[in-house]
C-alpha positions as a Markdown table, in Angstrom:
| # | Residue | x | y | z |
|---|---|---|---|---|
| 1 | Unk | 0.0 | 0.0 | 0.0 |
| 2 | Unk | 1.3 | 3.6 | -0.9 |
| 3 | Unk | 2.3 | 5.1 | 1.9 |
| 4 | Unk | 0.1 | 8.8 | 1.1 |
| 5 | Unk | -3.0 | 5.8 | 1.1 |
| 6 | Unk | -5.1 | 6.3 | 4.1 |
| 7 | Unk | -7.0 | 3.8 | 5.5 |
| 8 | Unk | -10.2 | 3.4 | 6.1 |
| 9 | Unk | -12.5 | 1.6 | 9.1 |
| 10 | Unk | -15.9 | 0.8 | 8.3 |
| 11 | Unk | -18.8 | 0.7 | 11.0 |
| 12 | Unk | -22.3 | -0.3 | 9.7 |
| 13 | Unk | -24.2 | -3.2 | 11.5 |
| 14 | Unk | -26.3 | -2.7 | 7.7 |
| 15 | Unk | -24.6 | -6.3 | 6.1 |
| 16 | Unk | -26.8 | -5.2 | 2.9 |
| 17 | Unk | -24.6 | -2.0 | 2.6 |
| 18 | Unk | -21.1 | -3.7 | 2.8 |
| 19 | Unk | -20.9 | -4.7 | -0.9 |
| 20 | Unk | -21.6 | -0.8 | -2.2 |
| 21 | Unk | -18.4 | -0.2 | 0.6 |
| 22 | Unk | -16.4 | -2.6 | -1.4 |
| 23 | Unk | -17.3 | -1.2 | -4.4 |
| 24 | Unk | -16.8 | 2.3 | -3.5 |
| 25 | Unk | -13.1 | 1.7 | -2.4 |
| 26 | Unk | -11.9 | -0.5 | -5.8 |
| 27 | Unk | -12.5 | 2.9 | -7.7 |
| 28 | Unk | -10.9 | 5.0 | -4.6 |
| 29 | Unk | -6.8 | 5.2 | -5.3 |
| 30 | Unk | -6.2 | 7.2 | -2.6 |
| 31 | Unk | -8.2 | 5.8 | 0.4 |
| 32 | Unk | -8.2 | 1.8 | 1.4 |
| 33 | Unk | -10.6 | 0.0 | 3.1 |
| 34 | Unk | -9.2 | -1.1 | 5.9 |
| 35 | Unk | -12.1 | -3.2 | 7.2 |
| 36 | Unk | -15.9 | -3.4 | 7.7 |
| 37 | Unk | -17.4 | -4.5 | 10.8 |
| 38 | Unk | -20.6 | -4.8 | 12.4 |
| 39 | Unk | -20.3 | -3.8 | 16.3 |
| 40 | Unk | -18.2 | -1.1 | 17.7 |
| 41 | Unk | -16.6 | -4.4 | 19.7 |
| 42 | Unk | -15.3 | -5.9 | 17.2 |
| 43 | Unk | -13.9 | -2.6 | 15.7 |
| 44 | Unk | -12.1 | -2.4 | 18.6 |
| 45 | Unk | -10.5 | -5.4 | 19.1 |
| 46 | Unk | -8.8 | -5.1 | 15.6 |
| 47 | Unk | -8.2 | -1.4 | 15.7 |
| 48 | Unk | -4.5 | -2.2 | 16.9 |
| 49 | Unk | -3.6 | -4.7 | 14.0 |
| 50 | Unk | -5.6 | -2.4 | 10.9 |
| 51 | Unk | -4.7 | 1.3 | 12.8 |
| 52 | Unk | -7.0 | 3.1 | 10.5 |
| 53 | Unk | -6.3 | 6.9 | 9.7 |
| 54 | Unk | -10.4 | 7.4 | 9.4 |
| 55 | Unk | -13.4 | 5.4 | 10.8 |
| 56 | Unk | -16.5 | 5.7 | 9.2 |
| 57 | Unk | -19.1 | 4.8 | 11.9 |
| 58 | Unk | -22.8 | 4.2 | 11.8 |
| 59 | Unk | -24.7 | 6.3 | 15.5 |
| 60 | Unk | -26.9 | 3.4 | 15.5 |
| 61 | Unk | -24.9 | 0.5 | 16.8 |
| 62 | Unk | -26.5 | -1.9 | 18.9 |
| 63 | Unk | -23.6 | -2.8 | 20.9 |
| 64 | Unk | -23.0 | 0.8 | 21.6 |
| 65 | Unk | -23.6 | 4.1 | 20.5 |
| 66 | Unk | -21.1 | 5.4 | 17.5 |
| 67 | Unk | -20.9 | 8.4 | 19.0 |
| 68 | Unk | -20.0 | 7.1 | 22.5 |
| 69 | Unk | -17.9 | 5.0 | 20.7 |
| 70 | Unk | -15.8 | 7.9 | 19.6 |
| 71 | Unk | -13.7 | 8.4 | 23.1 |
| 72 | Unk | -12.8 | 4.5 | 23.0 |
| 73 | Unk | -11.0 | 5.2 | 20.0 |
| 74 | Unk | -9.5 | 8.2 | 20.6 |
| 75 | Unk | -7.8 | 6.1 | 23.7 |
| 76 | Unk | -6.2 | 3.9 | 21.0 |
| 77 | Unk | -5.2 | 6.5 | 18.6 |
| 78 | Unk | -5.7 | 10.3 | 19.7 |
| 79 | Unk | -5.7 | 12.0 | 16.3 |
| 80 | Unk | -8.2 | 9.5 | 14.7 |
| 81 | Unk | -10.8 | 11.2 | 12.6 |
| 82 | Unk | -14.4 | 10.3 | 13.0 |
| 83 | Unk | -17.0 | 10.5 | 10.6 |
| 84 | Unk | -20.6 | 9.9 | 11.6 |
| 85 | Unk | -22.8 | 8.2 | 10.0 |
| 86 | Unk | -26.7 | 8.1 | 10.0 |
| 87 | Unk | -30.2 | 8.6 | 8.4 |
| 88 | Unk | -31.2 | 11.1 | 11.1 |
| 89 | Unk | -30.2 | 14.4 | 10.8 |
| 90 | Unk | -31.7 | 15.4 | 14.2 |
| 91 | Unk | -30.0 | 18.6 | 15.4 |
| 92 | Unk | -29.7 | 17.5 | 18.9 |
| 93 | Unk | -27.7 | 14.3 | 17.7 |
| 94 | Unk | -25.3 | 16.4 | 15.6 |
| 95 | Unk | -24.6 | 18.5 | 18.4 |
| 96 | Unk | -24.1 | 15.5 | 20.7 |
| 97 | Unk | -22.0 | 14.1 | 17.7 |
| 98 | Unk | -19.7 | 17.0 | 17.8 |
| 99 | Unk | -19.7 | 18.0 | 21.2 |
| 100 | Unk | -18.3 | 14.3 | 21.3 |
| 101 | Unk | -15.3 | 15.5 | 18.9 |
| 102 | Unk | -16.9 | 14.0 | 15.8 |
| 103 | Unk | -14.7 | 15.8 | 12.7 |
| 104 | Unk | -18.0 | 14.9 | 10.4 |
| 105 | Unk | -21.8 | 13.7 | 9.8 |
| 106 | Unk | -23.2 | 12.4 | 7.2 |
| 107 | Unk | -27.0 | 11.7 | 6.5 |
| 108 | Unk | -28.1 | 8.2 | 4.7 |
| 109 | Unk | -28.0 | 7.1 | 2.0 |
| 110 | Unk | -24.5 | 7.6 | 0.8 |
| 111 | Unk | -23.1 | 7.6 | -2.3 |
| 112 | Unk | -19.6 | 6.8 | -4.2 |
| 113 | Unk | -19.0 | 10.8 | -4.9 |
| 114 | Unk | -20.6 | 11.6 | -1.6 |
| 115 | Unk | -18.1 | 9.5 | 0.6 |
| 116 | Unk | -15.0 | 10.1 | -1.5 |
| 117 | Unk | -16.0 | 13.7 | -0.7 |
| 118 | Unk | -16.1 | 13.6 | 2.8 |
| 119 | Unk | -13.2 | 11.9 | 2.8 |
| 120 | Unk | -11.4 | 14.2 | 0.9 |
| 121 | Unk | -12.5 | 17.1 | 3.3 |
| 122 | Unk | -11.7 | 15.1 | 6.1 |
| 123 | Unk | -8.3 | 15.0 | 4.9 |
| 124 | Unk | -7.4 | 18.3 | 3.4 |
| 125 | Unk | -10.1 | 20.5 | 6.0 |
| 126 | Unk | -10.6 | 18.2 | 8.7 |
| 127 | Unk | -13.8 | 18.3 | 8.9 |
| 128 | Unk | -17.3 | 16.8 | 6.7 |
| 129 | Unk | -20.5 | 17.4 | 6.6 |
| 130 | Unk | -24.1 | 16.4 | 4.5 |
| 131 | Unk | -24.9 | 19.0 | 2.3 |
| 132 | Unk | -28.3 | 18.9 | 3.8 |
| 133 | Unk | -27.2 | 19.4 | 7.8 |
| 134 | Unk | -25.2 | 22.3 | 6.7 |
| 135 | Unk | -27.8 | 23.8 | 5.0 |
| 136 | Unk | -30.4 | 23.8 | 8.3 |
| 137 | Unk | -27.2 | 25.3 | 10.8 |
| 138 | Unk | -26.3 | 27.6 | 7.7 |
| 139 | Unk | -30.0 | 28.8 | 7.9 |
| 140 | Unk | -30.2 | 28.8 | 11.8 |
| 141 | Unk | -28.1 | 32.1 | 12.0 |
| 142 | Unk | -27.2 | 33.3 | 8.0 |
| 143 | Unk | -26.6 | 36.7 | 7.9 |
| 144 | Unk | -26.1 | 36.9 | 11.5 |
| 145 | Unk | -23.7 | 39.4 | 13.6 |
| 146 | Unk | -21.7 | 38.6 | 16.9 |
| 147 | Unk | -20.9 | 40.9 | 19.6 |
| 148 | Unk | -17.8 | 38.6 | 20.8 |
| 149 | Unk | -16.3 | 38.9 | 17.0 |
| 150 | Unk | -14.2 | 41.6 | 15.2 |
| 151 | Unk | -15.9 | 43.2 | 12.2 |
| 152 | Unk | -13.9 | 40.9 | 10.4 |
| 153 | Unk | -14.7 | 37.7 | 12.1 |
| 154 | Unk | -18.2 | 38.5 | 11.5 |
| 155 | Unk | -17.5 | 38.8 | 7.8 |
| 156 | Unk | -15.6 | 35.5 | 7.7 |
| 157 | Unk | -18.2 | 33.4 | 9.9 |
| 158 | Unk | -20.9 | 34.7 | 7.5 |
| 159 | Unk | -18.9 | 33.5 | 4.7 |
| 160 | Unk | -18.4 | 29.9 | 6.4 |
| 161 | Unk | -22.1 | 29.9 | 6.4 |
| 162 | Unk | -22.7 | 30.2 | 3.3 |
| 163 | Unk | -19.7 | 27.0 | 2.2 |
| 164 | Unk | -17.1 | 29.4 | 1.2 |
| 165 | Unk | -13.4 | 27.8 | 1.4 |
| 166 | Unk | -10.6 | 29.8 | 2.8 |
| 167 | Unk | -9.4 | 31.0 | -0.7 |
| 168 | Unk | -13.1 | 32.2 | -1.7 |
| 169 | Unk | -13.0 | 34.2 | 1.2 |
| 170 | Unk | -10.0 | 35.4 | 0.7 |
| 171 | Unk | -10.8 | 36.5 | -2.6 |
| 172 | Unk | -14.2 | 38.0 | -1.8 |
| 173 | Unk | -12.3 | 40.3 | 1.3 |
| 174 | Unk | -9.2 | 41.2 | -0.8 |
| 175 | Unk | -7.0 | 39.5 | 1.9 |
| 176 | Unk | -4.0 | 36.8 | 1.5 |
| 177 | Unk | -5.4 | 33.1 | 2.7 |
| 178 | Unk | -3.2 | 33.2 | 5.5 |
| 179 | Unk | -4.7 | 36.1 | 6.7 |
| 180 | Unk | -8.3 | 34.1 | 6.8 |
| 181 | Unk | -6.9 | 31.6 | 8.5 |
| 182 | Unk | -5.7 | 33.6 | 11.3 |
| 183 | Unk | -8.7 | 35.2 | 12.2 |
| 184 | Unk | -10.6 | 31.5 | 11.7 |
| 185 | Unk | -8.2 | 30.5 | 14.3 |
| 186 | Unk | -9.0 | 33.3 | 16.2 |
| 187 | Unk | -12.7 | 32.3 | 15.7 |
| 188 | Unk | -12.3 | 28.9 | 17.1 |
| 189 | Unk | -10.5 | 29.6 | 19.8 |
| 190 | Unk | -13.4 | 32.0 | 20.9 |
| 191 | Unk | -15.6 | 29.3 | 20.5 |
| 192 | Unk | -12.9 | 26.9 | 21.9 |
| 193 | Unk | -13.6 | 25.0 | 19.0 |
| 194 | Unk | -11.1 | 22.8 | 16.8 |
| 195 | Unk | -13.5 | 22.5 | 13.0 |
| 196 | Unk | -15.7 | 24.3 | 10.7 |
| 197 | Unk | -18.4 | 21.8 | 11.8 |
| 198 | Unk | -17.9 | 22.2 | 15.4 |
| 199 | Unk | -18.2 | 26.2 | 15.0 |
| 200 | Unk | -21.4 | 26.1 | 12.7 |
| 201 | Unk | -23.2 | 23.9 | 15.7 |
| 202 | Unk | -22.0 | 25.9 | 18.5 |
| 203 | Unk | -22.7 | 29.2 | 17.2 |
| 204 | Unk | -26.3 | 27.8 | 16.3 |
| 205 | Unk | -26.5 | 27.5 | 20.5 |
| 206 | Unk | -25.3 | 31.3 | 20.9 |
| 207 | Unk | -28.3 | 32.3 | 18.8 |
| 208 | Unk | -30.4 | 29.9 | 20.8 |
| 209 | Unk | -29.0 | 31.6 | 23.8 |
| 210 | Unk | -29.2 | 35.1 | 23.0 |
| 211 | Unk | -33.1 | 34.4 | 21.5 |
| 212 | Unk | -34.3 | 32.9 | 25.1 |
């Protein structure tokens, strides 16, 4: 295996959906399935002998809970990235998803594009999420102005909101990209927050705040 190859753990108790898996990762060149497994258990017990570089993990587990699941893992390996996996896009579980250091969420059903994707931004952003999640937080508080930010925070957290990257944003503000990133680090350490995804949810629950 190339050594720029990352591997990939599989979670999904859904037998019926390990074939498409397969078949999504003979067309992948850059991403290897390391492994498919039903219960968080058994991911477990092989995680030493396959050390993955990103699990893939179904919330629904009926051994226990994907997203409960996560701190196990981070035990074995601490800079494992989680993606979460389910048909509910409940906002309450995405917050407990993220709160639980998820780096992504993605809704049911996937797709070959879809997971290469999420993958990819994994990788090069370090964080993923369903088009379809973003667009409810993105809607929660679009447009929105923060008394904790700088003017140009403020600027840059609307543009996150709307799915800009940092070189879009850069563009748009006429600054360098190394000048976004500094105030998106800025940004998340306000919100002591380490991901895109982790900012959109928890600035969601300083408008719910600031509405009570």
């Amino acid at each position: 295996m190339q050594s720029n190859v990352l591997k990939i753990m599989i979670i999904d108790n859904d037998t019926q959906s390990h074939e498409g898996y397969r078949y999504f990762f003979e067309t992948y060149t850059d991403y290897a399935l390391a492994g498919i497994y039903t219960s968080v258990n058994d991911a477990l017990k092989e995680f030493n002998s396959v050390m993955p570089d990103i699990i893939v993990s179904e919330v629904a587990i009926p051994d226990l809970n994907g997203i409960d699941a996560i701190q196990y893992f981070r035990k074995l390996k601490a800079d494992i990235k989680v993606i979460m996996l389910s048909a509910d896009s409940d906002f309450e579980q995405v917050k407990k998803a993220f709160k639980n250091q998820a780096n992504g969420y993605l809704t049911k059903p996937l797709t070959n594009a879809r997971l290469h994707h999420a993958l990819d931004s994994i990788k090069f952003e370090g964080a993923a999420m369903s088009h379809d999640i973003a667009s409810k937080l993105i809607s929660m508080f679009q447009s929105k102005s923060y008394d904790s930010f700088s003017k140009r925070e403020n600027q840059i957290i609307e543009f996150l909101c709307q799915g800009s990257t940092y070189k879009m944003i850069a563009e748009r503000l006429f600054i360098t990209a190394s000048a976004v990133n500094f105030h998106i680090q800025n940004i998340y350490v306000k919100l002591n927050v380490n991901s895109k995804s982790e900012a959109l949810v928890k600035l969601r629950e300083m408008e719910l705040k600031e509405a009570c």
